[in-house]
N, CA and C atoms of all chains as a GROMACS GRO file, in nm:
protein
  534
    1UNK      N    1  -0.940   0.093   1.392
    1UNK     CA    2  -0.799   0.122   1.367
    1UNK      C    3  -0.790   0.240   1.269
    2UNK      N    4  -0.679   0.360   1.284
    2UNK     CA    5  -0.658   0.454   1.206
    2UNK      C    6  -0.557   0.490   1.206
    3UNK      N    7  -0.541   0.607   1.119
    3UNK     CA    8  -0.370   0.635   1.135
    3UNK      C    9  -0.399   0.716   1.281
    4UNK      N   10  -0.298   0.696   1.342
    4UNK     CA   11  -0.285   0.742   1.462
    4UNK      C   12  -0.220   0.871   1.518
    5UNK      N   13  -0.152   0.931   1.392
    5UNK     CA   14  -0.081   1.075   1.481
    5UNK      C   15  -0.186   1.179   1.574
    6UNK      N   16  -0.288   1.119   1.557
    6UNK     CA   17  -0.377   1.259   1.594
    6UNK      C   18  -0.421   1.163   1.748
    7UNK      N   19  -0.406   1.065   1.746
    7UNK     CA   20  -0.514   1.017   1.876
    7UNK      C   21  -0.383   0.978   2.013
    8UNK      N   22  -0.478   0.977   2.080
    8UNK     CA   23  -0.371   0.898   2.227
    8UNK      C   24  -0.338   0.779   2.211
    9UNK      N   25  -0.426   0.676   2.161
    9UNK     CA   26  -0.451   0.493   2.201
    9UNK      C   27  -0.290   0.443   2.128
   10UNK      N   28  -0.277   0.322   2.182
   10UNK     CA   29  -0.191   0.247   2.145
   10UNK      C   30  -0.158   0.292   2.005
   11UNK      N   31   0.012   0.313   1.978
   11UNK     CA   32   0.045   0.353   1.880
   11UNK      C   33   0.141   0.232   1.823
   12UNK      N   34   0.119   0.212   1.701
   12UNK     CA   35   0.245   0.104   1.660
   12UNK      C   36   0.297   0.151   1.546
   13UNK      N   37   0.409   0.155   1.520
   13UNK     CA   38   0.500   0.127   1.384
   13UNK      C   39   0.508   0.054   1.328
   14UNK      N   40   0.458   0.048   1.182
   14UNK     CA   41   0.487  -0.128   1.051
   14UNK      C   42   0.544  -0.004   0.973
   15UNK      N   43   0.612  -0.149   0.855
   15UNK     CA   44   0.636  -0.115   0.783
   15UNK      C   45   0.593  -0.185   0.648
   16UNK      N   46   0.515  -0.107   0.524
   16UNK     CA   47   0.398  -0.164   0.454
   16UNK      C   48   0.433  -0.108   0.360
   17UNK      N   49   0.453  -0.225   0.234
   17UNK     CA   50   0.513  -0.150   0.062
   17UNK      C   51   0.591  -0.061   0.101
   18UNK      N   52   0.744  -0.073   0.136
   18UNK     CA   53   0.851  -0.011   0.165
   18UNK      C   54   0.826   0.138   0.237
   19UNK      N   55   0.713   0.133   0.282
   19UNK     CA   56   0.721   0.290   0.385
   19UNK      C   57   0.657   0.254   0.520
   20UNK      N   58   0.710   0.315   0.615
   20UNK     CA   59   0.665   0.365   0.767
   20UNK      C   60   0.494   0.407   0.777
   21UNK      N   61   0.409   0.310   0.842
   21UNK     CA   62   0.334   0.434   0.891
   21UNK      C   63   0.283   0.394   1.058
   22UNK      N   64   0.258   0.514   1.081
   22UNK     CA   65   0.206   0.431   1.262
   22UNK      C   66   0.038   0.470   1.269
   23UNK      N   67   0.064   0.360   1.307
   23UNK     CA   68  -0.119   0.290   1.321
   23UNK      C   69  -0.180   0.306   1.476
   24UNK      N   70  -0.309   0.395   1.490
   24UNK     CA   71  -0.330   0.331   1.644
   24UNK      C   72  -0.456   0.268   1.630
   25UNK      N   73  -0.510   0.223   1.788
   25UNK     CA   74  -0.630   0.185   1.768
   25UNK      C   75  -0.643   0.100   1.918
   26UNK      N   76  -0.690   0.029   1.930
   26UNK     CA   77  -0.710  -0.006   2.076
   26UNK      C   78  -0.664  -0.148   2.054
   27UNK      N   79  -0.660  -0.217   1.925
   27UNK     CA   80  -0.600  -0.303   1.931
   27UNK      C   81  -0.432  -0.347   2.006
   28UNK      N   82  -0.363  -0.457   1.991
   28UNK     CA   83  -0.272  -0.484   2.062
   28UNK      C   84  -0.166  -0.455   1.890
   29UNK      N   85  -0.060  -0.470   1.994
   29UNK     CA   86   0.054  -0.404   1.896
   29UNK      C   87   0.075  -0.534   1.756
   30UNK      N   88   0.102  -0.696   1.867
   30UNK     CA   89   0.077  -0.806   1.760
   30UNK      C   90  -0.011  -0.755   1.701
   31UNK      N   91  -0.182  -0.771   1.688
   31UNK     CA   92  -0.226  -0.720   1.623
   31UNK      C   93  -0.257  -0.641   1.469
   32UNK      N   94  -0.185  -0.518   1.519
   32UNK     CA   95  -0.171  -0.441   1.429
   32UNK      C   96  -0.037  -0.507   1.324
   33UNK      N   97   0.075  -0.549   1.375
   33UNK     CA   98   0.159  -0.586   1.288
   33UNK      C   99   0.098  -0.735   1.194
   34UNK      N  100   0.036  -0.747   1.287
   34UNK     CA  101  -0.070  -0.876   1.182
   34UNK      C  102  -0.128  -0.822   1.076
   35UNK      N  103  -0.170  -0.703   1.109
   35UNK     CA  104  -0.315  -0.663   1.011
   35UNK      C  105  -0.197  -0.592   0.864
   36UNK      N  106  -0.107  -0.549   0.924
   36UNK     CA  107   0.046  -0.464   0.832
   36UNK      C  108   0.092  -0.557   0.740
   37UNK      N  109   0.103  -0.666   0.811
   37UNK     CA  110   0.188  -0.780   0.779
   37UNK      C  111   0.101  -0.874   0.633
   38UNK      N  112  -0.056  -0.862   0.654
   38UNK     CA  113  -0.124  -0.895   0.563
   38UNK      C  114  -0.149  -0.814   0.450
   39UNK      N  115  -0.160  -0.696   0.479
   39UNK     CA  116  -0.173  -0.572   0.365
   39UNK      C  117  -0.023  -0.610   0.284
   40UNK      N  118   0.063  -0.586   0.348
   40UNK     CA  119   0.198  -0.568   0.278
   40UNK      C  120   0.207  -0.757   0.208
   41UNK      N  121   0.173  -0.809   0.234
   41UNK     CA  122   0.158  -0.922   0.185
   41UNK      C  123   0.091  -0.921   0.006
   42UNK      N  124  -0.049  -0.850   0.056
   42UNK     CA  125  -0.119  -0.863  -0.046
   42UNK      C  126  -0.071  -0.741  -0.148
   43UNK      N  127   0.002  -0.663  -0.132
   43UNK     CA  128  -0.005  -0.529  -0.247
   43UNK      C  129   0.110  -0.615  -0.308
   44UNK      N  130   0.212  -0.680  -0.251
   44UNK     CA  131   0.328  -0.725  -0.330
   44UNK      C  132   0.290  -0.819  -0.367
   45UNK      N  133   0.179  -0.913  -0.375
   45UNK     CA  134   0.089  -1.003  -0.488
   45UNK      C  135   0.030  -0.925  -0.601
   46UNK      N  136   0.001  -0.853  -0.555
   46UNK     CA  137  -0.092  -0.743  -0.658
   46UNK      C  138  -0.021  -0.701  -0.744
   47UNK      N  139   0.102  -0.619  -0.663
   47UNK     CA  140   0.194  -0.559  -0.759
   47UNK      C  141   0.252  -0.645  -0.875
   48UNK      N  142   0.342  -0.776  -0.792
   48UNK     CA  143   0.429  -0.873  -0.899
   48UNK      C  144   0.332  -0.901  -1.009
   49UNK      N  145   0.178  -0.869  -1.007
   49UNK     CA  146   0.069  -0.927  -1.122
   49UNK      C  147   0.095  -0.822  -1.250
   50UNK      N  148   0.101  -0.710  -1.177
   50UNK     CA  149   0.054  -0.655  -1.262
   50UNK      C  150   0.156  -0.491  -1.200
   51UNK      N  151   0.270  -0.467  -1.281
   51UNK     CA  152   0.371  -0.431  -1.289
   51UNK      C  153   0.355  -0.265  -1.323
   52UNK      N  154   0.239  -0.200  -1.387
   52UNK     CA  155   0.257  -0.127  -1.442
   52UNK      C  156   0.168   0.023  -1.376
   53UNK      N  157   0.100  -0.036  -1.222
   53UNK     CA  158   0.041  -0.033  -1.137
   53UNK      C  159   0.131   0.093  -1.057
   54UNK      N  160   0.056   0.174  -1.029
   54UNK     CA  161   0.118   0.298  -0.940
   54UNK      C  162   0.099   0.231  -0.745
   55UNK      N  163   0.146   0.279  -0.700
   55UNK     CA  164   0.162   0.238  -0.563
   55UNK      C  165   0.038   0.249  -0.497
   56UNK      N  166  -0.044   0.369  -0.532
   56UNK     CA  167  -0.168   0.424  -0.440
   56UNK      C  168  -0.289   0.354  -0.540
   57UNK      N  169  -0.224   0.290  -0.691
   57UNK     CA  170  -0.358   0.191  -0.761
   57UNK      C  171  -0.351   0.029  -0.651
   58UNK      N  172  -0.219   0.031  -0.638
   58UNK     CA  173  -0.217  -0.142  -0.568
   58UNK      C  174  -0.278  -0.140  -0.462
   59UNK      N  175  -0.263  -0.027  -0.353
   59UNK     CA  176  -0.350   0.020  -0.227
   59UNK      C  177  -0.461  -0.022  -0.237
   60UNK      N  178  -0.536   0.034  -0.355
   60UNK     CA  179  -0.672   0.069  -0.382
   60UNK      C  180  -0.740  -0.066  -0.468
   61UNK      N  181  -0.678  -0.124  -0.533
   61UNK     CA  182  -0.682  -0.295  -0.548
   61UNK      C  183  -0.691  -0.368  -0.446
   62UNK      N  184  -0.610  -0.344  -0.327
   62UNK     CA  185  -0.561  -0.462  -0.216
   62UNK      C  186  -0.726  -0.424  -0.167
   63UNK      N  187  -0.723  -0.291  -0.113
   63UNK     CA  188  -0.858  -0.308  -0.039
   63UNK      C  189  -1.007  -0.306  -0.123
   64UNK      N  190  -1.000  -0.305  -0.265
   64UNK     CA  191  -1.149  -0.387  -0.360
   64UNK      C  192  -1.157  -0.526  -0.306
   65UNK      N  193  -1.003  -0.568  -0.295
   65UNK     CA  194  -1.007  -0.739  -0.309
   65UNK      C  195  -1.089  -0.786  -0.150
   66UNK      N  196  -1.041  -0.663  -0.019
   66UNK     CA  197  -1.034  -0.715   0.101
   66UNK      C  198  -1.196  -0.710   0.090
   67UNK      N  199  -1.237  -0.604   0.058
   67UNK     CA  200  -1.375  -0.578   0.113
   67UNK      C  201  -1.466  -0.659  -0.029
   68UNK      N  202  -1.420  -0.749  -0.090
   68UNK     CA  203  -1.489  -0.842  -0.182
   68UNK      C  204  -1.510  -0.935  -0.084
   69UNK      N  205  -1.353  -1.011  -0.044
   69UNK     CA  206  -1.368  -1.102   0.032
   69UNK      C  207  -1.494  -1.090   0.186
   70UNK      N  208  -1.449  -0.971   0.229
   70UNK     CA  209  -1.560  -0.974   0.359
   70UNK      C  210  -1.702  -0.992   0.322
   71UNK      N  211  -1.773  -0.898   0.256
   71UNK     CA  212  -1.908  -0.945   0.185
   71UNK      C  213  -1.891  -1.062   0.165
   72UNK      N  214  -1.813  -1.139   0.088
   72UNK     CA  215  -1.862  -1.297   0.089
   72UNK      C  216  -1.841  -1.336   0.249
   73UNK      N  217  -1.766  -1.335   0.352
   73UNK     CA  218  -1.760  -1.373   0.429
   73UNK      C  219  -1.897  -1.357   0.558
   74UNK      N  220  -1.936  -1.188   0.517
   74UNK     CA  221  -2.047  -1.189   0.557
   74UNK      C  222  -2.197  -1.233   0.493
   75UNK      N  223  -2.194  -1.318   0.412
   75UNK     CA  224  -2.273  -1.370   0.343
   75UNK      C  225  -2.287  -1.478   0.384
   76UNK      N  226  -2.188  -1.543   0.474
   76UNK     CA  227  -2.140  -1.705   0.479
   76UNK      C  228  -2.149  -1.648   0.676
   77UNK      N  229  -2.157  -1.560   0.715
   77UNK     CA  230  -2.225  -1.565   0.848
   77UNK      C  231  -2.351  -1.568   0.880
   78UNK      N  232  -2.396  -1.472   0.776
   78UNK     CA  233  -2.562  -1.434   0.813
   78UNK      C  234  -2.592  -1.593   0.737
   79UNK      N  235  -2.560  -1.637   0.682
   79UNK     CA  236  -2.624  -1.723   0.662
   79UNK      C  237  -2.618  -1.859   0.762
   80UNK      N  238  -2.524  -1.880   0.832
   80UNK     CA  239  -2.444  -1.927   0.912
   80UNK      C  240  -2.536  -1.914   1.034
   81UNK      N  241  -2.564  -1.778   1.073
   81UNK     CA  242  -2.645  -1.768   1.214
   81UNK      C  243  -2.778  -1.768   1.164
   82UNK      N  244  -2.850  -1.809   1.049
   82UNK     CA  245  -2.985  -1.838   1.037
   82UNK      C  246  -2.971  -1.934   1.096
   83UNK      N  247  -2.958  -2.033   1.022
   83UNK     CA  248  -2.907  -2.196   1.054
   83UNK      C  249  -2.891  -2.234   1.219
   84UNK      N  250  -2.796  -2.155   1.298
   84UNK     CA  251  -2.771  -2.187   1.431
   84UNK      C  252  -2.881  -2.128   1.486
   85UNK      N  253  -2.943  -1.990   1.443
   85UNK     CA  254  -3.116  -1.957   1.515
   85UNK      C  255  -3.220  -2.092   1.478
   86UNK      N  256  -3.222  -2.151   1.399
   86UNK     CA  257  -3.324  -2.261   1.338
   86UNK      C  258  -3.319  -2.359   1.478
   87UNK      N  259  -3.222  -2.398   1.449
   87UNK     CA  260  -3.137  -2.500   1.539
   87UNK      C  261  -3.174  -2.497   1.696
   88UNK      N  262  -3.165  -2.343   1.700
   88UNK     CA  263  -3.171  -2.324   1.853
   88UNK      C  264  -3.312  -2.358   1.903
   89UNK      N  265  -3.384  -2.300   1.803
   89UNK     CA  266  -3.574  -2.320   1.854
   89UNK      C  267  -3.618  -2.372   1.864
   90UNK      N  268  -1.161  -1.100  -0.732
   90UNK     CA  269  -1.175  -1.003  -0.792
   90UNK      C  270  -1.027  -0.937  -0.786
   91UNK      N  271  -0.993  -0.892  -0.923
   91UNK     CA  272  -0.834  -0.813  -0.935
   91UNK      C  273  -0.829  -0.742  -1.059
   92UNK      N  274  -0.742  -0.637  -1.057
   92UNK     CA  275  -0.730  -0.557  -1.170
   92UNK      C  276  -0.757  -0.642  -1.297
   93UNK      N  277  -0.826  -0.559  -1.414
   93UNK     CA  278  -0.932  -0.682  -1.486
   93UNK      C  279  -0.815  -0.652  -1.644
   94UNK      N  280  -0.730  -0.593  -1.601
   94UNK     CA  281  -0.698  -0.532  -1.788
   94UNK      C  282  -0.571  -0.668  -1.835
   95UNK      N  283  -0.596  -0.787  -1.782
   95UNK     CA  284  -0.508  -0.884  -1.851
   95UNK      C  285  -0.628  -1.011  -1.836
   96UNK      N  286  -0.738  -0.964  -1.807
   96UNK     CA  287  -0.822  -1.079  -1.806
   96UNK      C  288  -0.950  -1.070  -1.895
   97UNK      N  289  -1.048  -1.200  -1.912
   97UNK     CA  290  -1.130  -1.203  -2.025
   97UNK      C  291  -1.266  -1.232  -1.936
   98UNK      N  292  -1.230  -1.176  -1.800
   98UNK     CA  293  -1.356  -1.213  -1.742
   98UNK      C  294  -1.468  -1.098  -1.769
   99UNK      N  295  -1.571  -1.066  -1.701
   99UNK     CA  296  -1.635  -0.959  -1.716
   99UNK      C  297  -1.585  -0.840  -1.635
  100UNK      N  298  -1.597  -0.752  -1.692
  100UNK     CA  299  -1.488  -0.606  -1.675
  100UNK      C  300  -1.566  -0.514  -1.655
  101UNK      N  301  -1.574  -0.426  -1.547
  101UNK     CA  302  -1.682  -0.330  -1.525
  101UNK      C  303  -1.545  -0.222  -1.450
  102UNK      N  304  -1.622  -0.070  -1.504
  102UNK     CA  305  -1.522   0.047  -1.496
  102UNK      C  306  -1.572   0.082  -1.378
  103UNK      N  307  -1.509   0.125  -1.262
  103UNK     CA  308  -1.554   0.192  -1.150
  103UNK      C  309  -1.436   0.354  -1.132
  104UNK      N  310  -1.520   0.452  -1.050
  104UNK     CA  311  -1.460   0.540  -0.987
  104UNK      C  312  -1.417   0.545  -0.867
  105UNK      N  313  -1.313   0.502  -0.807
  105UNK     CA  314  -1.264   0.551  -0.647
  105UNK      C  315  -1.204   0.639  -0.618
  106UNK      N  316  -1.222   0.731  -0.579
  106UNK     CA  317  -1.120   0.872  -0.522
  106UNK      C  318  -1.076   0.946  -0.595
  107UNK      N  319  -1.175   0.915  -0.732
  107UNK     CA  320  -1.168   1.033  -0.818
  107UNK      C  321  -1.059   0.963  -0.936
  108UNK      N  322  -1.073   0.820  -0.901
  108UNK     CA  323  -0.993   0.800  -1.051
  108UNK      C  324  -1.055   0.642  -1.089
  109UNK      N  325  -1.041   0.616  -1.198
  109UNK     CA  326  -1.109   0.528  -1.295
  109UNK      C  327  -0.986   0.388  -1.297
  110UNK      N  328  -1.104   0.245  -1.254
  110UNK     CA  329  -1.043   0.141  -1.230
  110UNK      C  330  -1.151   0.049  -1.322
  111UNK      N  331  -1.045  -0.034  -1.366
  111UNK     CA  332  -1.127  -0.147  -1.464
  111UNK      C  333  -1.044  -0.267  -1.381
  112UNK      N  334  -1.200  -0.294  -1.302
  112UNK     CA  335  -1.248  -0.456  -1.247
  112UNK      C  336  -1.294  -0.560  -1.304
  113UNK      N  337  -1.182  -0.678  -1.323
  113UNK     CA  338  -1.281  -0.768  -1.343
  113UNK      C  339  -1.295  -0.917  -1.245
  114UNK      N  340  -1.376  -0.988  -1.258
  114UNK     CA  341  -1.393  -1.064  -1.178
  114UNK      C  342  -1.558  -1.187  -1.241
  115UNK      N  343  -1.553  -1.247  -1.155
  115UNK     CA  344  -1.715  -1.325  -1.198
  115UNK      C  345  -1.792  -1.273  -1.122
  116UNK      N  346  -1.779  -1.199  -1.046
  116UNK     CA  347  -1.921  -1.114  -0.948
  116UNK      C  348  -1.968  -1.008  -1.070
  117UNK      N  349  -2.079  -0.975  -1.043
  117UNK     CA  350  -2.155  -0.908  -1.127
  117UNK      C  351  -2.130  -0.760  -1.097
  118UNK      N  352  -2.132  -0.695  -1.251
  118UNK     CA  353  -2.115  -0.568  -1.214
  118UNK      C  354  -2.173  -0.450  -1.095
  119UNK      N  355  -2.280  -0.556  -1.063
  119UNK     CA  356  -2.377  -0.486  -0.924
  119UNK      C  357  -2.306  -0.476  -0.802
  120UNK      N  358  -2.226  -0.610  -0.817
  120UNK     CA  359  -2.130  -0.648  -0.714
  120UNK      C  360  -2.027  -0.517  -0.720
  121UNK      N  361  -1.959  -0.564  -0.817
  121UNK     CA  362  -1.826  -0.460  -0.837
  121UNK      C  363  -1.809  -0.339  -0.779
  122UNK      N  364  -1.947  -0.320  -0.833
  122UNK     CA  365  -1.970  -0.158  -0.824
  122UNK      C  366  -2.037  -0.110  -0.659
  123UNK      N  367  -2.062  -0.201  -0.614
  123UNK     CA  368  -2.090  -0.212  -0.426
  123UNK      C  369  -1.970  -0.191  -0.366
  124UNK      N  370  -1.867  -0.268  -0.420
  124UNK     CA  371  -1.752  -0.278  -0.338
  124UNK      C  372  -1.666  -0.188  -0.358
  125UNK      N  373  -1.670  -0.133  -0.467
  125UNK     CA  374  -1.599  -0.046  -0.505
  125UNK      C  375  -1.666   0.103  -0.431
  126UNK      N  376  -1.775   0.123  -0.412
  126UNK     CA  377  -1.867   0.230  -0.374
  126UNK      C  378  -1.829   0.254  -0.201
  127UNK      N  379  -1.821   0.098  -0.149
  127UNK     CA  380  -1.795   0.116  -0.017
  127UNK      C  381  -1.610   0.137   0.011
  128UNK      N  382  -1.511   0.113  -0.106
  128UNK     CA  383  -1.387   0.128  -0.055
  128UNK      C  384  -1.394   0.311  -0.109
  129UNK      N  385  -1.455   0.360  -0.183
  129UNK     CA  386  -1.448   0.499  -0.229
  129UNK      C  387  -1.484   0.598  -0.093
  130UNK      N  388  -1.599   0.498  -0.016
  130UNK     CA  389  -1.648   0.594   0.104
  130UNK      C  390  -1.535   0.559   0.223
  131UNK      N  391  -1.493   0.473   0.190
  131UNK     CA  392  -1.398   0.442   0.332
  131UNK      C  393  -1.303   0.500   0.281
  132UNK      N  394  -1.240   0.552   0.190
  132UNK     CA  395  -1.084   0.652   0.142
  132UNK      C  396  -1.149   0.788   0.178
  133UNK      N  397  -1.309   0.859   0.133
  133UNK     CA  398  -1.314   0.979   0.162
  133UNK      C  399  -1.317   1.009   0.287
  134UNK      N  400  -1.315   0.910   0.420
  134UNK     CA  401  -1.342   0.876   0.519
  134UNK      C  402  -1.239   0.923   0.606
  135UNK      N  403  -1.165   0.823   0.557
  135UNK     CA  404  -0.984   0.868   0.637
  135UNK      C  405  -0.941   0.951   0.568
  136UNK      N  406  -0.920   1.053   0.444
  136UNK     CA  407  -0.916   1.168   0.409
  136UNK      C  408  -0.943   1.300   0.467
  137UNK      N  409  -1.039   1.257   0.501
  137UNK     CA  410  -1.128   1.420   0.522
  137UNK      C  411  -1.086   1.399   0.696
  138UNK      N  412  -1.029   1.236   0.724
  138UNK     CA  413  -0.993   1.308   0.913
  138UNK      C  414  -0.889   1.341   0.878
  139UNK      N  415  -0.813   1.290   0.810
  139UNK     CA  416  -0.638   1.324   0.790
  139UNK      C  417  -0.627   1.360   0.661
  140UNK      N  418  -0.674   1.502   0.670
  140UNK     CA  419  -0.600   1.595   0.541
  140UNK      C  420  -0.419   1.570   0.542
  141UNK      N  421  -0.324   1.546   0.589
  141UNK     CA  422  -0.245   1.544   0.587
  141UNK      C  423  -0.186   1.473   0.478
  142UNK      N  424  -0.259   1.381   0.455
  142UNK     CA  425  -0.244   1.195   0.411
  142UNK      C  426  -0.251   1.236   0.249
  143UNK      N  427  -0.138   1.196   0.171
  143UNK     CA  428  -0.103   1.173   0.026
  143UNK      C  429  -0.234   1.039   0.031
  144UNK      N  430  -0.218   1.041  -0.143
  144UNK     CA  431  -0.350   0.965  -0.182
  144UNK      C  432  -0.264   0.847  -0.178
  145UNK      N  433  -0.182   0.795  -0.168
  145UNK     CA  434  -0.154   0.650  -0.154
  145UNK      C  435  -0.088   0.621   0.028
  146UNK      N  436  -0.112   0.728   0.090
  146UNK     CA  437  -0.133   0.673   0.199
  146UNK      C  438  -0.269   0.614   0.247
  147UNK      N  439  -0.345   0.750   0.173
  147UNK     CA  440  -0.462   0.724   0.219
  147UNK      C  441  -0.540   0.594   0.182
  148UNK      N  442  -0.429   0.512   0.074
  148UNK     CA  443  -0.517   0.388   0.016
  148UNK      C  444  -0.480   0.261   0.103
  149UNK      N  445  -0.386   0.260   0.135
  149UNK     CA  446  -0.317   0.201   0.254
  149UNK      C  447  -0.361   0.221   0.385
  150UNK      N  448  -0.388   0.321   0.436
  150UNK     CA  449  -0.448   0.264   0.535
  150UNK      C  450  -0.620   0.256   0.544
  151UNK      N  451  -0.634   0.231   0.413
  151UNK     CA  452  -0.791   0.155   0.374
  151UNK      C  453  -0.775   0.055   0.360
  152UNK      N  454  -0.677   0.009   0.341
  152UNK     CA  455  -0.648  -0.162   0.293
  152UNK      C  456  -0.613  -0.196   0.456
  153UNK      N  457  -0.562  -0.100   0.526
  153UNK     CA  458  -0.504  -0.159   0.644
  153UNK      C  459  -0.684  -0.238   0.737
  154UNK      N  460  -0.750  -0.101   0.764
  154UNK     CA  461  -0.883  -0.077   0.790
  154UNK      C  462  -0.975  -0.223   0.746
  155UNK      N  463  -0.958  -0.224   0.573
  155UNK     CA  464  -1.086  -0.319   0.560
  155UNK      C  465  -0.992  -0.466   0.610
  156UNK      N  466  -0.842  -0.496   0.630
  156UNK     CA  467  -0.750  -0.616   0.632
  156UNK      C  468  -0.826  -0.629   0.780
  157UNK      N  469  -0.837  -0.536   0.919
  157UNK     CA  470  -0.856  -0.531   1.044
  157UNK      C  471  -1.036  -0.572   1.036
  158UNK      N  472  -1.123  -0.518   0.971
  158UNK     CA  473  -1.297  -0.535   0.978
  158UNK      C  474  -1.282  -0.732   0.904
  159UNK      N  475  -1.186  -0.763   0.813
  159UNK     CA  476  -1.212  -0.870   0.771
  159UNK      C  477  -1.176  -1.007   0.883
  160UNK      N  478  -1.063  -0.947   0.928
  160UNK     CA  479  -0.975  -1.023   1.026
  160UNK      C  480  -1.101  -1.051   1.196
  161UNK      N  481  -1.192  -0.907   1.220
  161UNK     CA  482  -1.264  -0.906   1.322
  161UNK      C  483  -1.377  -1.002   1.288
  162UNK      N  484  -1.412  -0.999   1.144
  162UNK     CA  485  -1.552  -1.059   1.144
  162UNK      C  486  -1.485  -1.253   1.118
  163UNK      N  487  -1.373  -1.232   1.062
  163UNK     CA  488  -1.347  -1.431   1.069
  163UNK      C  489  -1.352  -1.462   1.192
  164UNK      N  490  -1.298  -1.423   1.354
  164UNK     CA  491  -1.293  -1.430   1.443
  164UNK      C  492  -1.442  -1.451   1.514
  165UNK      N  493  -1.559  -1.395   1.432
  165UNK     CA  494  -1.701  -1.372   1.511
  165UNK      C  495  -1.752  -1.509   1.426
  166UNK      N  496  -1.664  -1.518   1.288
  166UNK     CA  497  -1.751  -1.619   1.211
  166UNK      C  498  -1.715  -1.772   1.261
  167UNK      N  499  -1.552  -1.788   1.323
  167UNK     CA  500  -1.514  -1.887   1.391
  167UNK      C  501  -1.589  -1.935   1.501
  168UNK      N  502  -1.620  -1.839   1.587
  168UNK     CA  503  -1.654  -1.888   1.697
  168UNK      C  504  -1.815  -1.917   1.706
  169UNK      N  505  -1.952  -1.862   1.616
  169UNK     CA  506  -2.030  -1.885   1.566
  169UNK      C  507  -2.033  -2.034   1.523
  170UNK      N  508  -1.904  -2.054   1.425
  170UNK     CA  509  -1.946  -2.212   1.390
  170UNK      C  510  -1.875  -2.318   1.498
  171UNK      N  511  -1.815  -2.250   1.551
  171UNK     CA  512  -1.797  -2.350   1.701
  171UNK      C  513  -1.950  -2.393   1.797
  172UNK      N  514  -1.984  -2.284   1.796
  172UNK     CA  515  -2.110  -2.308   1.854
  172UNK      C  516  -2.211  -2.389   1.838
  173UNK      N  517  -2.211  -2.339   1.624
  173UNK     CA  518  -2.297  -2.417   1.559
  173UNK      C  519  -2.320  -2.595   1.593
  174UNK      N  520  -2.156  -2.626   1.602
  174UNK     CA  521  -2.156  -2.741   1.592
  174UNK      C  522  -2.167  -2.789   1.701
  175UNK      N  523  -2.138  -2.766   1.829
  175UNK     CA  524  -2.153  -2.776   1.926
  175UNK      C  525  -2.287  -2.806   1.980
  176UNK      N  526  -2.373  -2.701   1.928
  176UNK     CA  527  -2.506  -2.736   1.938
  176UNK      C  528  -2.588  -2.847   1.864
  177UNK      N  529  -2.555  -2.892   1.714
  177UNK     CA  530  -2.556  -2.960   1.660
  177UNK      C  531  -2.519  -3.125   1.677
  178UNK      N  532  -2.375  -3.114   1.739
  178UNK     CA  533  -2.362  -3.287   1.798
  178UNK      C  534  -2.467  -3.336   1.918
   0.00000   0.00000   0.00000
């Protein structure tokens, strides 16, 4: 997924911390308003914390926090498909 | 992990996109500084395709990006432990 003015693929419109942007990607349009819908979720957690926060710092918070969470998540797969390789043999 | 300047956890200073963030969290500064290293390469990333992009767009749709890689890998990690167990009963 990227910003999309430059490409052909499926284009969608959200709207995320009070501005427009259009997103493409090959994903489906739900999708993308899912993925909008969670960002804009999380910066206005971020923000109400901590007030004193410029718009492009909460951005840049939301996605430390996202890509914290995934490493743990990919920590909890690989470890996950050892276990189901063990299993399998 | 969240902006660290109202907390007493351990606090480690990082650089993203050319500006200075104080993280804190209970992951170790090794941590911090991973995650922070990989959201710095994913902003110079969508930057340098879309010169167009103000720096708080560009943080946004990094948050959009890592919200979509986190959302793809729960989906691989779901169906993995479907399996798991599956194989397991």
């Amino acid at each position: 997924m990227e910003d999309g003015r430059l490409s052909t693929k499926n284009r969608t419109s959200v709207m995320i911390f009070g501005q427009q942007y259009t997103i493409s990607g090959t994903e489906t349009t739900e999708h993308i308003e899912k993925v909008a819908a969670i960002v804009d979720e999380k910066m206005s957690e971020i923000s109400s914390k901590h007030m004193h926060l410029d718009k492009d710092e909460v951005a840049v918070l939301t996605a430390v926090n996202t890509v914290n969470d995934y490493l743990k998540l990919r920590k909890q797969y690989d470890l996950l498909e050892k276990q189901f390789k063990r299993l399998k043999d």
